[in-house]
C-alpha positions in Angstrom: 9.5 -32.5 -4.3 7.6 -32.8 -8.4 5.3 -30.3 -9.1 2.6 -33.0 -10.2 1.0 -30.9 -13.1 4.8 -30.2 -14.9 7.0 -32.1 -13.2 9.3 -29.6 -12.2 11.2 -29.2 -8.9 9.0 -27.4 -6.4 10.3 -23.9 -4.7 11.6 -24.7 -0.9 9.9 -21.3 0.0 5.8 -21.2 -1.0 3.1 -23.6 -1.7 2.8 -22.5 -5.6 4.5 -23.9 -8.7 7.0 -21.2 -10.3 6.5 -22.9 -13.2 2.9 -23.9 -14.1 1.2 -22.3 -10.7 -0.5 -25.2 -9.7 -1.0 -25.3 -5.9 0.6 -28.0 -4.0 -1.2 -31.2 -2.5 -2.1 -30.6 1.2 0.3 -33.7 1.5 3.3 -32.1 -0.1 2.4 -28.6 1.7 2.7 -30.5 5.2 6.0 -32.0 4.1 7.6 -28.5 3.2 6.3 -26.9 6.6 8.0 -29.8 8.2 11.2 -29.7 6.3 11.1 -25.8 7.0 10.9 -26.5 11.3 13.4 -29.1 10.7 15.9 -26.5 9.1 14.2 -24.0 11.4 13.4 -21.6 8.6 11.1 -18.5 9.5 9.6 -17.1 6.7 9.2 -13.6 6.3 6.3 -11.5 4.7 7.3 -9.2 1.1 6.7 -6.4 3.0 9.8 -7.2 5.5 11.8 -8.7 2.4 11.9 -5.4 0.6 10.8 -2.4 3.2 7.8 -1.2 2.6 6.9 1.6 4.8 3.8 2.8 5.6 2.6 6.2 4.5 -0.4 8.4 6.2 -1.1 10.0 3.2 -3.9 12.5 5.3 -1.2 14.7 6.9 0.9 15.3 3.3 -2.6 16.3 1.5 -3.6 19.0 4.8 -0.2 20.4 5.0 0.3 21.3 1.3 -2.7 22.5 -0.6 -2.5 25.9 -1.9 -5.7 25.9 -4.2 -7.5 25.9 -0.7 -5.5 28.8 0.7 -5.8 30.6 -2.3 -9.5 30.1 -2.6 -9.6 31.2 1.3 -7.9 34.3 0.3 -9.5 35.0 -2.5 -12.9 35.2 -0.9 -11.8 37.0 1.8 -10.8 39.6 -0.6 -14.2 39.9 -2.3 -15.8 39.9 1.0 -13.6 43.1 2.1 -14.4 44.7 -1.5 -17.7 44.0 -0.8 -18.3 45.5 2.7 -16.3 48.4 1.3 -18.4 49.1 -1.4 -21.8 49.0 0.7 -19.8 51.5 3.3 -18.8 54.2 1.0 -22.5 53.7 -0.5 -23.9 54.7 2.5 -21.9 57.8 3.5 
């Protein structure tokens, strides 16, 4: 198939122009999905094509933050300085 706008041979895989980006015809998009069953091609998705995995980025971001520990530990610190301060005031 001719990319109308360029004239250009259209890609056997996609309904874009690689050259200009013009979108195929509805016509010439119903032609390449029959040519495709004929040849019994099955399309896969980028994501398959190249192996994206996916990533729960919630359990990395809990597991390893040491500001928050350190601010945890630091306040329990100045709470036990000041409880010990108030008790040998008192005696």
């Amino acid at each position: 198939m001719i990319c109308q706008k360029c004239g250009n041979q259209l890609p056997n895989e996609g309904f874009v122009c690689k050259f200009c980006g013009a979108m195929m015809t509805s016509e010439q998009i119903e032609q390449q999905k029959n040519y495709l069953k004929e040849k019994r091609f099955q399309p896969k998705l980028k994501s398959e094509l190249y192996g994206i995995e996916k990533i729960d980025y919630r359990e990395e971001k809990e597991q390893n933050n040491p500001k928050l520990k350190a601010v945890f530990i630091i306040g329990g610190v100045i709470i036990f300085l000041i409880i010990l301060a108030i008790l040998i005031n008192i005696s």
